[in-house]
C-alpha positions as semicolon CSV with decimal commas, in nm:
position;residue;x (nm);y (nm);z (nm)
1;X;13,742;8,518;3,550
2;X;13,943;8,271;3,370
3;X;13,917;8,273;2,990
4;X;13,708;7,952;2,935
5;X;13,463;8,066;3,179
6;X;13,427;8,429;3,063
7;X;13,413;8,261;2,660
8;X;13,108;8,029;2,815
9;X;12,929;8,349;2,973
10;X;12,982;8,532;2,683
11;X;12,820;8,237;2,436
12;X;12,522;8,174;2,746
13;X;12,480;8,505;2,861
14;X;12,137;8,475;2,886
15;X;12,150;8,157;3,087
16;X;12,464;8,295;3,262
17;X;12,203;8,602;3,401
18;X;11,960;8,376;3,543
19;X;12,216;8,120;3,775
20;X;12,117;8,203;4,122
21;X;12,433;8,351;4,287
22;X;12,515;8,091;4,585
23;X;12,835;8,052;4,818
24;X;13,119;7,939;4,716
25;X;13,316;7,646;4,847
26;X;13,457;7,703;5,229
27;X;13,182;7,934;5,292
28;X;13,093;7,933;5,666
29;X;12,715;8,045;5,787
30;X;12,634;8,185;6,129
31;X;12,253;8,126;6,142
32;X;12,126;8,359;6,475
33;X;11,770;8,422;6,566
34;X;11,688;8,769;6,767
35;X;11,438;8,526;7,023
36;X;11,541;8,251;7,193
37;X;11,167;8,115;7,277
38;X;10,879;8,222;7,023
39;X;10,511;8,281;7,114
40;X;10,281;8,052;6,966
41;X;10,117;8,311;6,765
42;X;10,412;8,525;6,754
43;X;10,761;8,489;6,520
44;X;11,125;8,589;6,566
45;X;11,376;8,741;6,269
46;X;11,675;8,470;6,142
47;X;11,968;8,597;6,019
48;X;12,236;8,380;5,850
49;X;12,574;8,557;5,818
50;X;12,781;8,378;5,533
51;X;13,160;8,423;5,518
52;X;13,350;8,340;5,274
53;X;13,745;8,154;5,320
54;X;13,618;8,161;5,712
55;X;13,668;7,719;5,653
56;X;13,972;7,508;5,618
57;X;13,961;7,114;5,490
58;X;13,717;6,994;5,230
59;X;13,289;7,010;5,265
60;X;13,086;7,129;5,541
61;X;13,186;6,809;5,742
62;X;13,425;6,792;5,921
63;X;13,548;7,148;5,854
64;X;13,678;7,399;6,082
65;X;13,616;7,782;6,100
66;X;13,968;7,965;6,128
67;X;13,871;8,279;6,339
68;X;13,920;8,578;6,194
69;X;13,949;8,462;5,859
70;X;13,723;8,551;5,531
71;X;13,492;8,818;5,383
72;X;13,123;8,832;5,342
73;X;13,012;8,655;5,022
74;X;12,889;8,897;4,742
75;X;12,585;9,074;4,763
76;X;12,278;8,883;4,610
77;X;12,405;8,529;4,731
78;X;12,122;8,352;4,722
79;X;11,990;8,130;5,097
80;X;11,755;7,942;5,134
81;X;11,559;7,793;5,468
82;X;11,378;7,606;5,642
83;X;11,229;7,474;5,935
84;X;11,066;7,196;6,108
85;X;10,771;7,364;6,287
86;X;10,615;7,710;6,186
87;X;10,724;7,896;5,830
88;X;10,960;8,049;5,689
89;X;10,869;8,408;5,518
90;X;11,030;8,447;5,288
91;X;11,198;8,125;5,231
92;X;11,462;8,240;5,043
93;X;11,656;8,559;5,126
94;X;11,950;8,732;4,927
95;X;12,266;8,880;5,176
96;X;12,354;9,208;5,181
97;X;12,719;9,265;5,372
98;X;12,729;8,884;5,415
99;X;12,373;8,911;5,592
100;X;12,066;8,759;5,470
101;X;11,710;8,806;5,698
102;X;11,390;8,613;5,702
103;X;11,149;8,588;5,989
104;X;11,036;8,242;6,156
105;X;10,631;8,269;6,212
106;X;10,474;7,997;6,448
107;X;10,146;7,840;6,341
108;X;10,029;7,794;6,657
109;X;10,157;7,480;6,766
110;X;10,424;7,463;7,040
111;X;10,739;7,247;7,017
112;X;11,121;7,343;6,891
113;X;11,133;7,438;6,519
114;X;11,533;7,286;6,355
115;X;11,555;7,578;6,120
116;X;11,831;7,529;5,850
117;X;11,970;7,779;5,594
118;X;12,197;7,662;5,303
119;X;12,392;7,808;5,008
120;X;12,596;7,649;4,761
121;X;12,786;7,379;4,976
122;X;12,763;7,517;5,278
123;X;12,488;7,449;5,547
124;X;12,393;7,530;5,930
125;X;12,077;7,502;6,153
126;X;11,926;7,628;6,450
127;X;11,711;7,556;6,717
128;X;11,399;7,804;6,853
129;X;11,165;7,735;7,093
130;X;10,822;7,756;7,066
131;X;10,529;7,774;7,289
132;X;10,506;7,582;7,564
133;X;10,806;7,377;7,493
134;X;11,002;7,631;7,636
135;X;10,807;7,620;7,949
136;X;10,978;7,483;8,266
137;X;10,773;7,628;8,552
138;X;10,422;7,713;8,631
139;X;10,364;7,940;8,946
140;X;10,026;7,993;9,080
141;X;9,884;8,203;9,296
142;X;9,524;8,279;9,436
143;X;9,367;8,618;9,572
144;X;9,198;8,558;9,766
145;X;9,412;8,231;9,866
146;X;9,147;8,140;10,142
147;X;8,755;8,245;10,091
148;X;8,441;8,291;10,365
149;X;8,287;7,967;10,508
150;X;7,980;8,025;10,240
151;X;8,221;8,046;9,960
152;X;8,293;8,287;9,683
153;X;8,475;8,373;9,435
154;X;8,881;8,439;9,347
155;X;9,140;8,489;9,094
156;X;9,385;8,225;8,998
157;X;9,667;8,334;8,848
158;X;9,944;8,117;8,688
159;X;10,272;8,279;8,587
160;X;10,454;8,087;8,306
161;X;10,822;8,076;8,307
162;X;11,145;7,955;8,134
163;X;11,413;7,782;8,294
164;X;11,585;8,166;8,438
165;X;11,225;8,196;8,577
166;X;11,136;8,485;8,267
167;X;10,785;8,526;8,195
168;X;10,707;8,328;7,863
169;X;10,483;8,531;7,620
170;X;10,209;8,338;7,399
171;X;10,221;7,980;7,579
172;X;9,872;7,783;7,596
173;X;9,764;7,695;7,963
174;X;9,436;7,477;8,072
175;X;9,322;7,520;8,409
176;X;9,129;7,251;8,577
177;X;8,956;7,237;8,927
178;X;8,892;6,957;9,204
179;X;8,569;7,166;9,292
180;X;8,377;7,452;9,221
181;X;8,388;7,623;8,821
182;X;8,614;7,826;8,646
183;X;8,540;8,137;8,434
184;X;8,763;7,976;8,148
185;X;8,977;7,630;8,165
186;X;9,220;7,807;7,895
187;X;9,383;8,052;7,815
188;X;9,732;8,253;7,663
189;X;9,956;8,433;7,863
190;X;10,062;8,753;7,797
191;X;10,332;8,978;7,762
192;X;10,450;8,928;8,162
193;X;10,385;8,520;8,140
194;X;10,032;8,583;8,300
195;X;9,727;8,384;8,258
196;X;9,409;8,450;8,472
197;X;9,050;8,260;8,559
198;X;8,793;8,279;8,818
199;X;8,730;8,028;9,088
200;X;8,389;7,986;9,197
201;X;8,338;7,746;9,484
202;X;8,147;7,676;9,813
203;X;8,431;7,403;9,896
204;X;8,816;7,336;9,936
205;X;8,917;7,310;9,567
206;X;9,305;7,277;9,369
207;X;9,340;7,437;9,080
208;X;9,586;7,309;8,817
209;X;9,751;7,509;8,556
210;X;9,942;7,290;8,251
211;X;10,129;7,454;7,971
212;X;10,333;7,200;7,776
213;X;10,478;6,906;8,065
214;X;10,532;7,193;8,306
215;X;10,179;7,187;8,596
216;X;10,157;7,400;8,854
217;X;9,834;7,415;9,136
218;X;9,707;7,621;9,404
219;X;9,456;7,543;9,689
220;X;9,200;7,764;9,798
221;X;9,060;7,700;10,141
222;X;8,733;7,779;10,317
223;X;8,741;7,969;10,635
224;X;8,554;7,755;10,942
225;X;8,149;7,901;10,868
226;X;8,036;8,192;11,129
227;X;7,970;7,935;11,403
228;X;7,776;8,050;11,723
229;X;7,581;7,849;11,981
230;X;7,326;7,956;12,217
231;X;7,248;7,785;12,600
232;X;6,926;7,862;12,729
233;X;6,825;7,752;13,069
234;X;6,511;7,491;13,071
235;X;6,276;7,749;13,253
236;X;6,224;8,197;13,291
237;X;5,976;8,366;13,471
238;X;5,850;8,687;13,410
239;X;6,056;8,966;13,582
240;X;6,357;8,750;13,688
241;X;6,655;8,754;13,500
242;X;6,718;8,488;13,276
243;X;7,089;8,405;13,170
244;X;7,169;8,299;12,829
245;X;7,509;8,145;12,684
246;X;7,668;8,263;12,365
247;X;7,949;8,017;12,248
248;X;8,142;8,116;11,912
249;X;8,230;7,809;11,737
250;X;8,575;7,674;11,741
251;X;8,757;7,830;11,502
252;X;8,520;8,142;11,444
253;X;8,610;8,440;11,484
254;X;8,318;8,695;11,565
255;X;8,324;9,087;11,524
256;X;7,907;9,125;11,642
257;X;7,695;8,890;11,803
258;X;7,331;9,016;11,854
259;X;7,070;8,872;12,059
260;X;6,700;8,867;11,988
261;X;6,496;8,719;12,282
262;X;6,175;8,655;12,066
263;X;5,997;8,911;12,235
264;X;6,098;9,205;12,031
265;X;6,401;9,313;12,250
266;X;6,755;9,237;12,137
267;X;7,095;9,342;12,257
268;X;7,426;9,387;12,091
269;X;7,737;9,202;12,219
270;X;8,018;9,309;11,970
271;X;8,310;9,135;11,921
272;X;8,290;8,772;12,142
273;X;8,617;8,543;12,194
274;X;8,501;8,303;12,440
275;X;8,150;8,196;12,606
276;X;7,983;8,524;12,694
277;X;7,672;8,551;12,944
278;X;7,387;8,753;12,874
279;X;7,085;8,834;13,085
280;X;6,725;8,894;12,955
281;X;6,390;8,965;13,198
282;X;6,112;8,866;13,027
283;X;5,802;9,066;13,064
284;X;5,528;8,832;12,952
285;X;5,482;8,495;12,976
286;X;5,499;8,233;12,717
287;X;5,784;8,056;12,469
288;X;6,020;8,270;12,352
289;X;6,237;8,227;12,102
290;X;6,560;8,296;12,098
291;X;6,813;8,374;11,876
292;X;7,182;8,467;11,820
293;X;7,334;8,648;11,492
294;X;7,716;8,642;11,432
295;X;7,882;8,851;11,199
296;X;8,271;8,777;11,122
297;X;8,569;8,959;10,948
298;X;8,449;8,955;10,637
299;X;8,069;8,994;10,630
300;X;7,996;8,620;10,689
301;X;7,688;8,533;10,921
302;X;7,597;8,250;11,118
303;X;7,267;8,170;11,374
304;X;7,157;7,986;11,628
305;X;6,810;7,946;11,809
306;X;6,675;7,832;12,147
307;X;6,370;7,829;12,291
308;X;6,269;7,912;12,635
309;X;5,933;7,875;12,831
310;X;5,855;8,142;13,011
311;X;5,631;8,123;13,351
312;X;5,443;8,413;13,488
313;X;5,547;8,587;13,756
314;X;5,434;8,450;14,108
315;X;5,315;8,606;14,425
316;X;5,234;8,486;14,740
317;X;5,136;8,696;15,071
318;X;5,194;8,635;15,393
319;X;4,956;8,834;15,698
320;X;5,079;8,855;16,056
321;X;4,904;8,818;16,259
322;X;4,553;8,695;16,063
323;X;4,366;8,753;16,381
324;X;4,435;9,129;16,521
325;X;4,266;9,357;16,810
326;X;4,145;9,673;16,658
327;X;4,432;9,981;16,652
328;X;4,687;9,693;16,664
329;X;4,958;9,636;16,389
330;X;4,884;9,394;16,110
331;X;5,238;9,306;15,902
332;X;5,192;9,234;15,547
333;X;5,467;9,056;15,369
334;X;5,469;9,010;14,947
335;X;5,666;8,737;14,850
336;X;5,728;8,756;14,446
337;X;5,915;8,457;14,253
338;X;6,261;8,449;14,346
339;X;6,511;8,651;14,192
340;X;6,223;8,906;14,033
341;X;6,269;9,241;13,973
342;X;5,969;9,449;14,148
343;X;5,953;9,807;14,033
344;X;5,632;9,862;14,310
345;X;5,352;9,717;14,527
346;X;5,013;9,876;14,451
347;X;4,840;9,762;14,786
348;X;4,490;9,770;14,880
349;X;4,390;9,726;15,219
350;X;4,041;9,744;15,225
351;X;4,020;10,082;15,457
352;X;3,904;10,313;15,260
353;X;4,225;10,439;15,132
354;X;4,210;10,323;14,790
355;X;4,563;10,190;14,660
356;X;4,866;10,278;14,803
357;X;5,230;10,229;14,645
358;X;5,502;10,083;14,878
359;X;5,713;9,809;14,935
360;X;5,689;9,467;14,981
361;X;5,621;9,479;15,329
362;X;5,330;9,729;15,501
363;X;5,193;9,760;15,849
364;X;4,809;9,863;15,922
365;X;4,585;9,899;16,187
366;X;4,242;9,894;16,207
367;X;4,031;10,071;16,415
368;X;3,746;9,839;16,392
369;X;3,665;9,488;16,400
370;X;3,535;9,260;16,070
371;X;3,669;9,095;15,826
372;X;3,925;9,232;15,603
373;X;4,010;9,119;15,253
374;X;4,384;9,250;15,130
375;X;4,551;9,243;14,782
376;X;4,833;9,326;14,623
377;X;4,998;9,349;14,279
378;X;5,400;9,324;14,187
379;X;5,488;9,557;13,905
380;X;5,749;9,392;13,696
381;X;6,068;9,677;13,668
382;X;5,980;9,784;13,287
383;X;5,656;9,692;13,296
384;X;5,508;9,340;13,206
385;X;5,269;9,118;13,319
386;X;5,188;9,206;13,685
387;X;5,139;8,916;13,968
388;X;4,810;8,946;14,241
389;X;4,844;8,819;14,594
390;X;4,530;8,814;14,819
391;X;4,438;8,747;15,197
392;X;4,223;8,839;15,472
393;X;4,255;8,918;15,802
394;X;4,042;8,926;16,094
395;X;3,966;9,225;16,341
396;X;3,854;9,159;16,670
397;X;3,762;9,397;16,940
């Protein structure tokens, strides 16, 4: 120390004791932060390395660092900082080895904090990102991308990510929707750049994710409803088969059909691709109802209904010949409607028989002359409403 100074020191030691230390002249700083992009609620560690001799030429202006060059200013130089956005904690710091260490804490607001440390004469500054400003993309994603006809619900998921596509920790996101409701419209994402809401909806909807100027959307779609059609024909009569037409809808695709034909019988078609025939025999008459249940993929249901009126069944009979010598053959023909399904023919022919089952057609004789009345019923196959036929013939000796 030269001898003035040391002579001042020694007359204002007291004063001399309380100087902060700072650098000297030609002191170079290195100001480094262990983050490049800060959470909004989070904070990264600056360090500012200060070495001394490292510049050539006069002031921080204009200077140049000669590599290589210089020593770590003494222990308990004084820096202090600042910054822009966020805090500084503490503000000042004292180096240690050259090194002096604060920590940058955001405040919750996004944007890129200038942080500056300076000592003595010499001066440099830094740039961290925080928040969303370091945002560049926003990936979304939906699972389900693509929901039943009746709607439902799914999980939107937008990924938030830097320009080397890194997940970005602690970066607000909104969330908006064209249709339908979301469990939250905000949110922070986390430690992987993740951010999550539910979509509700009963209709095609995009859902937009923002965080800072990057936006990002998905669109979830809605599956064609369970669509089935039914073709009835305009008439059925009891006992004859009646032919219905199951049609899935365009774009449907159908695991189970089942049939209900409004008179408490129903039959299973399974899995239907194309227009499918189905056959019903009614057993009473009336106006049915009928009506087809699909079931898709993924639990989805769709109906349709027809109605159909139902006739009885008809019977006619024919007697040949109606006039007949006694002990000659009389040929009795029962017609029932067309297409019916007879299970029997309970005759009675009015000779003391009582009824006899046969077929459609019989042959009698009678061994003596009168008048003789004949019926007959057609027993539906399954049961059901029977059909009567009557007629007389005559005996003549």
């Amino acid at each position: 120390m030269p001898f003035t100074v040391a002579i001042a020191c020694g007359l204002l030691a007291a004063s001399c004791n309380k100087m902060p230390l700072v650098a000297p002249t030609g002191t170079a700083i290195v100001l480094m932060a262990d983050a490049e992009t800060v959470p909004v609620d989070g904070g990264t560690t600056i360090t500012a390395v200060l070495i001394e001799g490292a510049l050539t030429g006069s002031g921080t202006d204009g200077s140049t660092t000669a590599a290589g060059t210089g020593t770590p200013v003494h222990n308990g130089t004084v820096v202090t900082f600042t910054t822009t956005l966020g805090r500084i904690e503490p503000a000042e710091a004292k180096t240690t080895a050259g090194r002096a260490t604060v920590r940058l804490v955001a405040d919750g607001r996004s944007g890129i904090a200038t942080v500056t440390a300076f000592s003595g004469g010499a001066g440099q500054t830094l740039e961290v990102t925080i928040g969303a400003a370091a945002v560049r993309y926003v990936a979304m994603t939906a699972e389900p991308q693509s929901l039943p006809g009746t709607g439902g619900s799914t999980t939107i998921t937008a990924r938030i990510e830097d320009t080397h596509g890194n997940g970005l920790n602690g970066v607000p996101v909104t969330f908006s929707t064209t249709k339908g409701s979301l469990s939250r419209t905000s949110g922070v994402s986390n430690s992987a750049g993740l951010v999550t809401t539910t979509l509700t909806t009963t209709q095609e909807a995009i859902v937009t994710a923002s965080a800072g100027s990057a936006i990002g959307d998905v669109t979830v779609t809605i599956k064609p409803r369970t669509a089935v059609a039914i073709s009835a024909p305009a008439s059925a009569t009891v006992a004859v088969p009646a032919t219905f037409v199951i049609t899935p809808g365009a774009e449907s695709v159908l695991t189970n059909v089942v049939v209900s034909f409004g008179d408490g019988q129903s039959q299973a078609l399974g899995e239907i691709t194309a227009a499918t025939q189905v056959a019903h025999v009614f057993r009473t008459p009336g106006v049915a109802t009928i009506t087809a249940t699909a079931t898709d993929s993924e639990g989805g249901t769709g109906t349709a209904t027809a109605q159909v009126a139902v006739a009885p069944l008809q019977l006619s009979l024919a007697v040949s010949p109606s006039t007949v010598q006694a002990n000659s053959l009389v040929t009795f023909t029962a017609t029932p409607s067309a297409g019916a399904v007879i299970e029997r023919y309970e005759w009675n022919f009015n000779d003391g028989r009582g009824t006899v089952i046969t077929g459609p057609i019989a042959y009698v004789a009678y061994p003596s002359s009168g008048s003789r009345p004949v019926s007959v019923r057609a027993i539906p196959l399954g049961g059901g409403t029977p059909a009567e036929a009557t007629a007389v013939v005559n005996v003549v000796n």
